[in-house]
BAGUZA-978667 format. One record per residue (C-alpha): residue in three letters; y negated, x, z. Coordinates in nm, 4 decimals, padded with zeros to 6 digits, always signed. Each point is the difference from the previous one (the first is absolute). Example, Ala and Ser with C-alpha at 12.3 -4.5 7.8 and 13.67 -1.06 7.14 Angstrom:
2
Ala:+00.4500:+01.2300:+00.7800;
Ser:-00.3440:+00.1370:-00.0660;
This chain:
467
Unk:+09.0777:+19.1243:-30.2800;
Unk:+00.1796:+00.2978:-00.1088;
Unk:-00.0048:+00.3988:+00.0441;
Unk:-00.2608:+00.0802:-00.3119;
Unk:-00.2154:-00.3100:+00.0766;
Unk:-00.0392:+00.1092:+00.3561;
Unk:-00.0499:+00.3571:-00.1516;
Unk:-00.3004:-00.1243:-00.2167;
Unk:-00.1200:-00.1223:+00.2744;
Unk:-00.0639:+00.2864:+00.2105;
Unk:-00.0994:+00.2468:-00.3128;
Unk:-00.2202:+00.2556:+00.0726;
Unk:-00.3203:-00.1817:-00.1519;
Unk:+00.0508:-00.2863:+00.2619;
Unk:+00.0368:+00.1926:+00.2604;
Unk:-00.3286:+00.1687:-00.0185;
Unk:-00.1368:-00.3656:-00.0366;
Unk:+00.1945:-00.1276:+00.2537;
Unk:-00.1185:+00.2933:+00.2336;
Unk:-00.3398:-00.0591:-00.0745;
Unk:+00.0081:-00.3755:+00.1041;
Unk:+00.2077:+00.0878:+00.3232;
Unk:-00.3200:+00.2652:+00.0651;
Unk:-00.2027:-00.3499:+00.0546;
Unk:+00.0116:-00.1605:+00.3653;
Unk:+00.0660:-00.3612:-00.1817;
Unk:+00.2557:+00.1751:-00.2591;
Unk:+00.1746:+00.1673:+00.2848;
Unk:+00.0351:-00.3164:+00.1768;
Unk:+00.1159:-00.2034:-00.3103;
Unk:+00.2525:+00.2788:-00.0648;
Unk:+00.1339:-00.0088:+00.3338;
Unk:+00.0098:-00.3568:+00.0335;
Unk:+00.1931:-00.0217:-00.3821;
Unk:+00.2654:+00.2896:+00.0938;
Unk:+00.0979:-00.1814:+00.3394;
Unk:+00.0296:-00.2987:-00.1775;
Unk:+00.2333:+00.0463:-00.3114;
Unk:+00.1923:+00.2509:+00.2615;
Unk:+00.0348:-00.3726:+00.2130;
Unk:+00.1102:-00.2009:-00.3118;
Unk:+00.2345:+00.2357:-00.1494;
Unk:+00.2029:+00.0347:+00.3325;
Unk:+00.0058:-00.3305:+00.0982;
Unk:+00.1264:-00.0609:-00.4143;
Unk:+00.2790:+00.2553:+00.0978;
Unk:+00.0792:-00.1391:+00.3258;
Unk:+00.0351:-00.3292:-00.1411;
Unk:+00.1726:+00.0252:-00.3114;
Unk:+00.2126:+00.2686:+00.0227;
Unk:+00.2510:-00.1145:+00.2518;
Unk:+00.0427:-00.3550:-00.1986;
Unk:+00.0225:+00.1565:-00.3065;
Unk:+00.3095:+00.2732:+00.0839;
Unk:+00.1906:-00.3338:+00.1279;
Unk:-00.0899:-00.1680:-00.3224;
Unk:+00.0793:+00.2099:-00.2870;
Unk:+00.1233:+00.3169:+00.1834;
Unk:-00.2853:+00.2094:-00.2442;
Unk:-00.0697:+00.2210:+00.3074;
Unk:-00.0936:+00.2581:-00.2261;
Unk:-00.2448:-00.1864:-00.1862;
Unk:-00.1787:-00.0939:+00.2329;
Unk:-00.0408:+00.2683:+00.1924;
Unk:-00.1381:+00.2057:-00.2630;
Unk:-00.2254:-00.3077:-00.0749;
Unk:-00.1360:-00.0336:+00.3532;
Unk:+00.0637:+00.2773:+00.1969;
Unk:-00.1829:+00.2418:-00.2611;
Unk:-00.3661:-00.1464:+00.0036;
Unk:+00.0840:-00.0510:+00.3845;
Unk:+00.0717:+00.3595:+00.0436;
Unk:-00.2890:+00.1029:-00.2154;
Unk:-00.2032:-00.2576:+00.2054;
Unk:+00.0874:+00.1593:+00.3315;
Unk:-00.0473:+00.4172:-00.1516;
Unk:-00.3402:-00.0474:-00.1519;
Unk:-00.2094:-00.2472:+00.2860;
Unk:-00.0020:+00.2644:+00.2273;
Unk:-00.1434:+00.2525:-00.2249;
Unk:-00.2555:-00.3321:-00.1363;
Unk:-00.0393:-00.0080:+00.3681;
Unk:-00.0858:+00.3553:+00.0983;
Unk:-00.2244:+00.0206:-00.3300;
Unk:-00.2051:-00.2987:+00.1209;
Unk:-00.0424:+00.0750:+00.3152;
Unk:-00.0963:+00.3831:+00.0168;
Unk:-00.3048:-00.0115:-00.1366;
Unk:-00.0897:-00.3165:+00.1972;
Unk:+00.1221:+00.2225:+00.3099;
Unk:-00.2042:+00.2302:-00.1275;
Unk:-00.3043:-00.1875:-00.0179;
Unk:-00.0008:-00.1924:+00.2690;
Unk:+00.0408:+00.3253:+00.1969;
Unk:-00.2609:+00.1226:-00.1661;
Unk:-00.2233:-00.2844:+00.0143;
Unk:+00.0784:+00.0093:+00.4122;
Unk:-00.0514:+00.3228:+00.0461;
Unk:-00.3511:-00.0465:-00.1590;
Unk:-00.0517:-00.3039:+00.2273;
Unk:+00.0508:+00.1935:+00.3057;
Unk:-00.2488:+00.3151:-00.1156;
Unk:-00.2901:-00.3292:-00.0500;
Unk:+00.0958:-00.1106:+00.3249;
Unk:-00.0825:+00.3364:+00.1397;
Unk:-00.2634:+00.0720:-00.1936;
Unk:-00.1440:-00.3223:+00.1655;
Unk:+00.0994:+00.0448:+00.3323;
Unk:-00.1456:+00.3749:-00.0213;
Unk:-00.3697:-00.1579:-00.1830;
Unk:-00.0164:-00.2620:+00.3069;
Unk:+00.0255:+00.2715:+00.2466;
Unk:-00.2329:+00.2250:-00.1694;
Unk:-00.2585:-00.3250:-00.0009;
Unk:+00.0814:-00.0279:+00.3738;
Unk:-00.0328:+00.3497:+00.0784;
Unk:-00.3625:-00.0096:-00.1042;
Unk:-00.2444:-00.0555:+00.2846;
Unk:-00.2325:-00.1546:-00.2355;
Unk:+00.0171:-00.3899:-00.1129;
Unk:+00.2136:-00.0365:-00.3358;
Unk:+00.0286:-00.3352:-00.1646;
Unk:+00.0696:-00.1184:-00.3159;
Unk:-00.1243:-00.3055:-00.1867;
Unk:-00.0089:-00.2092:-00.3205;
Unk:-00.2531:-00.1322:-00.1751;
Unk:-00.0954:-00.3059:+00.1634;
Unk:-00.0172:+00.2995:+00.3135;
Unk:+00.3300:-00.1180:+00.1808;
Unk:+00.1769:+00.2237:+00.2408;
Unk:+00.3168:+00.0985:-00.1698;
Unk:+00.0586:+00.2638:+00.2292;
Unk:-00.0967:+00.2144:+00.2726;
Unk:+00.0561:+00.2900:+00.1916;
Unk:+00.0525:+00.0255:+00.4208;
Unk:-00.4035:+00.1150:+00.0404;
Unk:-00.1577:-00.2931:-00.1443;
Unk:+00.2220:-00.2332:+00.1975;
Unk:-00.0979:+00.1346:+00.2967;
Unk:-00.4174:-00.0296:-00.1020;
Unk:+00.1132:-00.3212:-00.1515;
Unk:+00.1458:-00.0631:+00.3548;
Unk:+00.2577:-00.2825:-00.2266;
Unk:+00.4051:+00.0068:-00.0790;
Unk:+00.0704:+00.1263:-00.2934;
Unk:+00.1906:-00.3135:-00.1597;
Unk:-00.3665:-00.1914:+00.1282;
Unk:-00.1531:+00.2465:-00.1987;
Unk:+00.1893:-00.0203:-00.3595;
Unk:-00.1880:-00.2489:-00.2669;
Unk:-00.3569:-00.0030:+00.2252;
Unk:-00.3278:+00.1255:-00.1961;
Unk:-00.0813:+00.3214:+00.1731;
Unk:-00.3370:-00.0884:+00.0799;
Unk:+00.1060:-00.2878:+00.2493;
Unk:+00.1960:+00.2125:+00.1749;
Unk:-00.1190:+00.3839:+00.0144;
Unk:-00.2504:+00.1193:-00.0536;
Unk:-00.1487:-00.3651:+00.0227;
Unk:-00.3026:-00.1269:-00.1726;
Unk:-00.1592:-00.2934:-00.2682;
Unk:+00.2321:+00.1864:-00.2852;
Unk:+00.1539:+00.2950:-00.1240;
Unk:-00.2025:+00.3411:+00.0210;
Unk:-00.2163:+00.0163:-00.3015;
Unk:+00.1522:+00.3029:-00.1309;
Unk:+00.3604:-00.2018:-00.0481;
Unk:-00.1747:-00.3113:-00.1343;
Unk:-00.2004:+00.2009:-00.2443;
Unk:+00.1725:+00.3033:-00.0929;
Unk:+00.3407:+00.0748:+00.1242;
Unk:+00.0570:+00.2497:-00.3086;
Unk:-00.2621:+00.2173:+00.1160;
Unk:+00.1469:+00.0823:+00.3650;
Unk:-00.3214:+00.0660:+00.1398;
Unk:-00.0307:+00.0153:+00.3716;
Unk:-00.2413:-00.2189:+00.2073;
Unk:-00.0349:-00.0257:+00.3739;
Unk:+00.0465:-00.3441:+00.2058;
Unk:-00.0898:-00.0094:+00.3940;
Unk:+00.3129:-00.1361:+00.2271;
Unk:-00.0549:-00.0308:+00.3567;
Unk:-00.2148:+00.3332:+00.0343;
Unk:+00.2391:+00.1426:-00.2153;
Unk:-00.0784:+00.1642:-00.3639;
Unk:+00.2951:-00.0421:-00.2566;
Unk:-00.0697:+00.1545:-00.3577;
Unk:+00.1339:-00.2691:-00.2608;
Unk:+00.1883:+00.1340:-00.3008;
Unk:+00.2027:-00.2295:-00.2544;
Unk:+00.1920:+00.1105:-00.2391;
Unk:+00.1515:-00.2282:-00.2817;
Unk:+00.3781:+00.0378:-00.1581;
Unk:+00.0636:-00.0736:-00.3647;
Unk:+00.3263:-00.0306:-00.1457;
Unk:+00.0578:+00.2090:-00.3428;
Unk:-00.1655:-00.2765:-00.1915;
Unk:-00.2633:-00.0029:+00.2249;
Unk:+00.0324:-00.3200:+00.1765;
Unk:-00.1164:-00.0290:+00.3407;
Unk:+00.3226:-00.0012:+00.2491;
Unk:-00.2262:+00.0470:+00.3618;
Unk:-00.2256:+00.2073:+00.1650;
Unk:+00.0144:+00.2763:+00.2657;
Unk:-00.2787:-00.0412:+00.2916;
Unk:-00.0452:+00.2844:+00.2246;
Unk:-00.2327:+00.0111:+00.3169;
Unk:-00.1194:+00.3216:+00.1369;
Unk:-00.0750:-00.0199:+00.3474;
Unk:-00.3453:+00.2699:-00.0592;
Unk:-00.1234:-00.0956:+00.4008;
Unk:+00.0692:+00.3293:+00.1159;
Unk:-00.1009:+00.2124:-00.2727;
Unk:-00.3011:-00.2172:-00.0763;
Unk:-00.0751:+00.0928:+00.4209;
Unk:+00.0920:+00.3581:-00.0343;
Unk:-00.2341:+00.0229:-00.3252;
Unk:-00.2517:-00.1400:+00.1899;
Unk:+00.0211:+00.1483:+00.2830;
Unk:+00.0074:+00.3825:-00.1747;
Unk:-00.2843:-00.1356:-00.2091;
Unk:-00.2040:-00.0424:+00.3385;
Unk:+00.0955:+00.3602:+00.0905;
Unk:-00.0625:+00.1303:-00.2911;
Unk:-00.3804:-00.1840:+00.0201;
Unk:-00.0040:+00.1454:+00.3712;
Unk:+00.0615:+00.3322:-00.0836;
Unk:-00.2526:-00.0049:-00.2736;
Unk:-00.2573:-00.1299:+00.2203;
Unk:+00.0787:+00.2638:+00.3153;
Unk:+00.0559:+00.2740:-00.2788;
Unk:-00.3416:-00.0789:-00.1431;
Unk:-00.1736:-00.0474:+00.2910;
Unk:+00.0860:+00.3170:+00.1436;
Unk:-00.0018:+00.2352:-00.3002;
Unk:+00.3456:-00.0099:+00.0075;
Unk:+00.2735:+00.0398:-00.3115;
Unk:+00.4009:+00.0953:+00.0124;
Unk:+00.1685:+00.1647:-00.1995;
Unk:+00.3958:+00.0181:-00.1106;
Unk:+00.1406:+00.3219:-00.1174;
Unk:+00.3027:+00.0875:-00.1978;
Unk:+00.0748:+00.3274:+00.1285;
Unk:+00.2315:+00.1296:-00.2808;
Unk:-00.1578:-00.1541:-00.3006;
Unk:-00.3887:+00.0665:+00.1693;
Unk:-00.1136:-00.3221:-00.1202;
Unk:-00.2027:-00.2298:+00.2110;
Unk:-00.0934:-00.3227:+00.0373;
Unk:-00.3837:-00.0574:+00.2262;
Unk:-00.1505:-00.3078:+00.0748;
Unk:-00.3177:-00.1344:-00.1909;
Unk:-00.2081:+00.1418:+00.2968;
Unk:+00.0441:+00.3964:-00.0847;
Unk:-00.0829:+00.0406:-00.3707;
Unk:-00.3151:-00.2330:+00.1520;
Unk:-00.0642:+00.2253:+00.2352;
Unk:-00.0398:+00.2959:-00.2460;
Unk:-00.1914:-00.1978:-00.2666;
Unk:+00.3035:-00.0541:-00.2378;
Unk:+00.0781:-00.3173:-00.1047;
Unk:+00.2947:-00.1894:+00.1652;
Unk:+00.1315:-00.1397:-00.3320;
Unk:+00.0443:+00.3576:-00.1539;
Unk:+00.0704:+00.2159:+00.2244;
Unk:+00.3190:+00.1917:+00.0293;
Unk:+00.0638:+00.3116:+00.2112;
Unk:+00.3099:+00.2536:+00.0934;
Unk:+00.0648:+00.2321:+00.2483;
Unk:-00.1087:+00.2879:-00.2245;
Unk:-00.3266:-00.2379:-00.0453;
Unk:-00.1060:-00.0619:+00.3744;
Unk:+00.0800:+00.4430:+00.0314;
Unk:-00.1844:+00.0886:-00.2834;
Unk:-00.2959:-00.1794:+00.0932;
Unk:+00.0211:+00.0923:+00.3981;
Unk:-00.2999:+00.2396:+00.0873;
Unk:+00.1262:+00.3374:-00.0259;
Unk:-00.1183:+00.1498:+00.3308;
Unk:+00.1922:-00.2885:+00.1339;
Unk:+00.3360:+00.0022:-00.2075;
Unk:+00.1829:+00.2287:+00.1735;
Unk:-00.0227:-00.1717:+00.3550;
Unk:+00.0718:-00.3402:-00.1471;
Unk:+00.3140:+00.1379:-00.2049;
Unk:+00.1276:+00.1072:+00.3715;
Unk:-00.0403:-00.3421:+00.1388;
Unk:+00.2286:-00.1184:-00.2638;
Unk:+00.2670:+00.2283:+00.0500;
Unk:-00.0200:-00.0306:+00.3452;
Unk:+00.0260:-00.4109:-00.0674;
Unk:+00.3254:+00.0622:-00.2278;
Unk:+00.1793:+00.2520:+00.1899;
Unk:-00.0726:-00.1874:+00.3501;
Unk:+00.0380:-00.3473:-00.0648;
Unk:-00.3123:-00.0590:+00.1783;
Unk:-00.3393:-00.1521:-00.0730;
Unk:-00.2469:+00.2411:-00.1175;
Unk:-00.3569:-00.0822:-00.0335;
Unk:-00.2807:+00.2514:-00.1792;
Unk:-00.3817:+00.0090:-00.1039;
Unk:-00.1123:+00.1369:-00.2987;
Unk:-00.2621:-00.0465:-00.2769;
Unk:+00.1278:-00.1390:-00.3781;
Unk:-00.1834:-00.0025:-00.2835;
Unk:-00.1460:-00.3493:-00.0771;
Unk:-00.0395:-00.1623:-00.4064;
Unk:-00.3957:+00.1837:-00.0301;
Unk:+00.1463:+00.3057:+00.1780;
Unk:-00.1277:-00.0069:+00.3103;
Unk:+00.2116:+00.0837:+00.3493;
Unk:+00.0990:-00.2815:+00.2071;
Unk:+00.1064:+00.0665:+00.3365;
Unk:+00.3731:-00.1959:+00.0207;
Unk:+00.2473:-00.0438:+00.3094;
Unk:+00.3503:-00.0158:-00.1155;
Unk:+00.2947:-00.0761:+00.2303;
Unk:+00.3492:-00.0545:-00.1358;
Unk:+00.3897:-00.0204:+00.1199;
Unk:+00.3505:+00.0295:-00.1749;
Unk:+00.1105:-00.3564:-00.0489;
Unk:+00.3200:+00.0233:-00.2232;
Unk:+00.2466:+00.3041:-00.0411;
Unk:+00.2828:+00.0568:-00.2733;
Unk:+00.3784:+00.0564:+00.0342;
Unk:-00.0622:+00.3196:+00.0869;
Unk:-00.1972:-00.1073:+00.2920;
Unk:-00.3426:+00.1889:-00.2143;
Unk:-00.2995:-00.1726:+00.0152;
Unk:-00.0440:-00.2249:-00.2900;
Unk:-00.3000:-00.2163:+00.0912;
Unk:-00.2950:+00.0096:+00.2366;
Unk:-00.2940:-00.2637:+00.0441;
Unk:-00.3047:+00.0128:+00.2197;
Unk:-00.4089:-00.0469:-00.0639;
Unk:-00.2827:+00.1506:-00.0894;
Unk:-00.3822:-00.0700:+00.1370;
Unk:-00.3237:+00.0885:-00.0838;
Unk:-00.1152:+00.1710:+00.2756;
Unk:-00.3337:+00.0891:-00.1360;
Unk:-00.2194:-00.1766:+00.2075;
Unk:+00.2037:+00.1830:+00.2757;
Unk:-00.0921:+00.3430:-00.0859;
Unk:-00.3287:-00.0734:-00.0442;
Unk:-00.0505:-00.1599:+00.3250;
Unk:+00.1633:+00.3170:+00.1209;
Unk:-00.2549:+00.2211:-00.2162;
Unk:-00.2469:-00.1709:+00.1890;
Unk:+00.1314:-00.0111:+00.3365;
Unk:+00.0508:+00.3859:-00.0622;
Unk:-00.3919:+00.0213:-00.1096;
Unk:-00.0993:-00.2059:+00.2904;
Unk:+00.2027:+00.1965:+00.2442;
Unk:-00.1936:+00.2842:-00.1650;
Unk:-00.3116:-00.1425:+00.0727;
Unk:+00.0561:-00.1119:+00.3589;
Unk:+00.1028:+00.3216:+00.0750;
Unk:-00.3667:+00.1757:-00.0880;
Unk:-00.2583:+00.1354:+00.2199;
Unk:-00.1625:-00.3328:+00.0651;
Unk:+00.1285:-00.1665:+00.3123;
Unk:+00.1895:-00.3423:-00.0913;
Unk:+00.0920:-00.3053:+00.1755;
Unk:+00.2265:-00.2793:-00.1333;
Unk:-00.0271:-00.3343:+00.1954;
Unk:+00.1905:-00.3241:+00.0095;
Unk:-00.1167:-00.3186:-00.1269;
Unk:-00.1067:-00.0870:+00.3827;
Unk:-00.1621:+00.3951:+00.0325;
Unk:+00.2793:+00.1259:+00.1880;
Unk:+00.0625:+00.3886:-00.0851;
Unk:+00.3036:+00.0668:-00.2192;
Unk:-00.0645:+00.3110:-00.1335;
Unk:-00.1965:+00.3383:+00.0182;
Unk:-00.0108:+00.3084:-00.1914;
Unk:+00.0016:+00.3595:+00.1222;
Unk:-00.3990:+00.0469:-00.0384;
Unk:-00.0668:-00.3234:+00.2104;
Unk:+00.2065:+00.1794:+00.3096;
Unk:-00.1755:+00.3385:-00.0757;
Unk:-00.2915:-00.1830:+00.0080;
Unk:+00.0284:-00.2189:+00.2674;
Unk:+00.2789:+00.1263:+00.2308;
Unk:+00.1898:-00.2885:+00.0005;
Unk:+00.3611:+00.0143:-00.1374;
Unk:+00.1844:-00.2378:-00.2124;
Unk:+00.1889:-00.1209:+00.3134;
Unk:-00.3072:+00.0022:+00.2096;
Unk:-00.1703:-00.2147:-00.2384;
Unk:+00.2893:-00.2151:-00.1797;
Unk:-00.1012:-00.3403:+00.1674;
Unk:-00.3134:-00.0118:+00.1358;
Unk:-00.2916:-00.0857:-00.1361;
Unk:-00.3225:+00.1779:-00.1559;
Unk:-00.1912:-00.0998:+00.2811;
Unk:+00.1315:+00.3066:+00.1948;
Unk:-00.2234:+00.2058:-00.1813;
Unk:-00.3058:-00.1708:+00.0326;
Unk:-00.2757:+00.2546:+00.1047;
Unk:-00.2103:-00.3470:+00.1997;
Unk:-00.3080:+00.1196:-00.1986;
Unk:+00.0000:-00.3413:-00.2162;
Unk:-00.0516:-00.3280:+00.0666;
Unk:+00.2352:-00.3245:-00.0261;
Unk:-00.2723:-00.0848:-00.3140;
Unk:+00.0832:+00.3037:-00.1548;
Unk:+00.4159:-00.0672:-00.0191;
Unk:-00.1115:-00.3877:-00.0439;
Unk:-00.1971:+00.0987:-00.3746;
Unk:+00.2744:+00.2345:-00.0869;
Unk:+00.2981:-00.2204:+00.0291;
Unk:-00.2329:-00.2547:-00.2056;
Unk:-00.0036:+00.2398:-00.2790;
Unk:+00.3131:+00.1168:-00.0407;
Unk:+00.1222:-00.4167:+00.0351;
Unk:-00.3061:-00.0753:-00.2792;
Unk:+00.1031:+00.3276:-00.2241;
Unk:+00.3505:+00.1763:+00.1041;
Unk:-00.2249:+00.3386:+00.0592;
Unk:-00.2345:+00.1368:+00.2832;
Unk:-00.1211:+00.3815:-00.0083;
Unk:-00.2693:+00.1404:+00.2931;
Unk:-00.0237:+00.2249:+00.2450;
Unk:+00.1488:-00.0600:+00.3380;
Unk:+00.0339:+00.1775:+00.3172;
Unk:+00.3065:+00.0505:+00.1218;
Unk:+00.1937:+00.1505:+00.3709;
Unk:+00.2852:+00.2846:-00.0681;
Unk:+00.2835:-00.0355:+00.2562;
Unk:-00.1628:+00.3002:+00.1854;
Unk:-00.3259:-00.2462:+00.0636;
Unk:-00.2331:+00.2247:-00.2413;
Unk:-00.2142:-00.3221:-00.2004;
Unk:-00.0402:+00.1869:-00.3396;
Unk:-00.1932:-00.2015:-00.3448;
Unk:+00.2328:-00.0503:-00.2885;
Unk:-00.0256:-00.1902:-00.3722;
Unk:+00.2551:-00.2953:+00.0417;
Unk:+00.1214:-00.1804:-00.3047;
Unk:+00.2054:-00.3320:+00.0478;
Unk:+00.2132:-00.1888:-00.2922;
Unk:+00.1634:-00.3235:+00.0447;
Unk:+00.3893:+00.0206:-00.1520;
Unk:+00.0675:-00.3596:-00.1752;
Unk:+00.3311:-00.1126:-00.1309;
Unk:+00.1189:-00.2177:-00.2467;
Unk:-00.0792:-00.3118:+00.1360;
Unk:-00.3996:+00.1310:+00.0883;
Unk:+00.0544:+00.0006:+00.3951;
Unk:-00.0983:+00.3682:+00.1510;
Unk:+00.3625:+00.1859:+00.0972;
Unk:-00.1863:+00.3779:+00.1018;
Unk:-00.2916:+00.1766:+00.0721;
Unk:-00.0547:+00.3299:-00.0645;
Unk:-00.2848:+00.2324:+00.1577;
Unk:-00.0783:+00.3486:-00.1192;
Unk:-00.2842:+00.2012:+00.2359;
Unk:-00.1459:+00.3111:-00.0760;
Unk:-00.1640:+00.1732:+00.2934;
Unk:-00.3252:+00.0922:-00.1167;
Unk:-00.1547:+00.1695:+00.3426;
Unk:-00.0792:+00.3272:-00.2414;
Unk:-00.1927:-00.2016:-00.2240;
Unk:-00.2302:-00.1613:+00.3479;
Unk:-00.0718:+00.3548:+00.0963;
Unk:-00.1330:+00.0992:-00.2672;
Unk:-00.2432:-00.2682:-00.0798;
């Protein structure tokens, strides 16, 4: 082979062809394998021939040129074959490495993220075989790991007849159910992976331990039912104000208690003010300061208008609950009640008190006729005082002008009809027997059994004299 053979050889044409096929793994290899072995044959040709042939002929020259050239050429170009082959191969397999070591952590940082999760993870094929799991649902499975690998899920945890109906039936959907372990509630949600052609690879089975957020629920749920109840019950409603924005939020109880209906009502600050009575604005605006500037609860009465426009007595007590950064109050809570009834119990307690406090002598009496109270006329009249006669009985009065028949018919009465009216004679603490017009009412309460009492006299010795 001489110089312009080798030349043609190595033109630039081939050598774009040639570096394309060393690009391959299997041409780089073939290449490799061909250089190191026409390097081996054309040395050991120069080793062997050329020492016999400069004793044989003496061309030295010749033969040198002859062998010693491609040898030479041999020996210049395989390292630069060599380096050409095996840089991008370098190359790749760094690359290829350094990619194997970012899946490895990818997959050592996705098992501890499974394992970090307090919840049961598992995965599964098809036929619903554990292909792997996470540290929570080996410990509810209460099995090794490698024990667990290639079991259907069902047999192991949670365990039952078969899979849960919403993996046999329709993984794709991911719709949670709820299965019952132990006292425990898990919320069931598979998930299925597809590849890019949409082939089913395995599916992702997470349980939700829900126990103590199914207990809590509850458990607020029955508060919440409580409160209703006691709120109801006792004309009772809170509310929950936003002190910057003025908007509040009331409980189903106060738009019932001023005829509105629950479902539409909405109210502000500048609501419940504008529709406070106006002689009683003013002291209720005070309370409220006083509640926001001293931290302290503050409780009013006042009348607000109701839905036909009517005034409904209302008892309001509230407190600062929540405060900005500023340290300003930002929130305050409390109820309101219907205190109606209230006032007009005290309306006629007032009335009554009005009454027992007229010219007529009165006497209030226990259940068992025992003296509880007296009014100013009975001691005028009688000369007894309230802590003279506190105690005893009626029966210190008695004038002994009447008979035990008498007292025997009027106790029948007032049993038979709550009432007895007649004239009596009666003793004054100074021993003067006087006549007087005696009135007596039985007091029943809500259950019909006699609690009072009470017995009004009017002295009527003027109206004796002059008949």
């Amino acid at each position: 082979m001489n110089h312009a053979q080798l030349a043609g050889i190595f033109s630039k044409h081939t050598m774009k062809q040639l570096l394309k096929f060393l690009n391959k793994p299997s041409g780089a290899v073939i290449a490799v394998g061909a250089v190191i072995l026409l390097a081996a044959l054309l040395i050991a040709a120069l080793i062997e021939h050329l020492p016999r042939t400069i004793l044989r002929d003496g061309h030295t020259a010749r033969m040198l040129f002859e062998f010693a050239g491609p040898a030479l050429l041999v020996i210049l170009v395989s390292p630069a074959l060599l380096f050409l082959v095996f840089r991008p191969m370098r190359t790749r397999l760094a690359e290829l490495g350094g990619l194997h070591n970012k899946i490895e952590q990818a997959h050592r940082e996705w098992l501890s993220a499974l394992d970090s999760v307090d919840d049961p993870i598992f995965l599964h094929d098809k036929d619903f075989r554990i292909l792997r799991c996470n540290k929570a649902y080996q410990r509810c499975a209460g099995v090794a790991y490698h024990k667990l690998l290639g079991k259907p899920y069902h047999e192991v945890f949670p365990k039952s007849h078969a899979p849960l109906p919403g993996a046999l039936h329709a993984p794709e959907k991911n719709e949670a159910e709820e299965v019952v372990v132990d006292g425990r509630i898990y919320r069931s949600r598979n998930s299925t992976i597809k590849d890019a052609q949409g082939t089913y690879l395995y599916s992702v089975h997470i349980l939700e331990d829900v126990t103590e957020t199914r207990r809590a629920r509850e458990a607020l749920r029955e508060n919440e039912e409580q409160f209703a109840l006691a709120f109801a019950a006792t004309n009772l409603a809170w509310f929950d104000l936003n002190i910057k924005s003025g908007e509040i939020r009331v409980s189903p109880e106060y738009p019932g208690m001023l005829g509105f209906d629950p479902a539409t009502f909405q109210t502000s600050l500048r609501n419940w003010i504008d529709n406070i009575h106006p002689d009683d604005r003013d002291a209720v605006l005070k309370s409220v300061n006083v509640c926001l500037s001293s931290n302290k609860p503050v409780a009013t009465e006042y009348r607000r208008r109701t839905q036909s426009g009517e005034w409904l007595w209302m008892y309001s007590s509230g407190k600062v609950v929540e405060w900005d950064d500023a340290q300003k109050p930002a929130r305050m809570a409390g109820i309101h009640m219907n205190i109606a009834e209230r006032k007009q119990a005290e309306s006629d307690l007032h009335l009554t008190a009005a009454a027992f406090e007229s010219h007529e002598s009165m006497m209030i009496t226990d259940a068992n006729g025992v003296i509880v109270r007296v009014n100013r006329a009975f001691t005028e009249n009688t000369g007894y005082t309230a802590d003279e006669i506190v105690g005893q009985t009626p029966r210190v009065l008695k004038s002994g002008r009447h008979n035990a028949e008498f007292y025997r018919t009027m106790w029948e009465t007032i049993v038979r009809t709550g009432r007895w009216r007649g004239e009596v004679w009666d003793k004054r603490k100074s021993g003067e027997i006087y006549p007087g017009l005696l009135t007596i009412s039985a007091v029943k309460g809500s259950d019909g059994g006699v609690t009072h009492y009470i017995g009004s006299h009017i002295d009527i010795t003027e109206r004796k004299a002059h008949r």
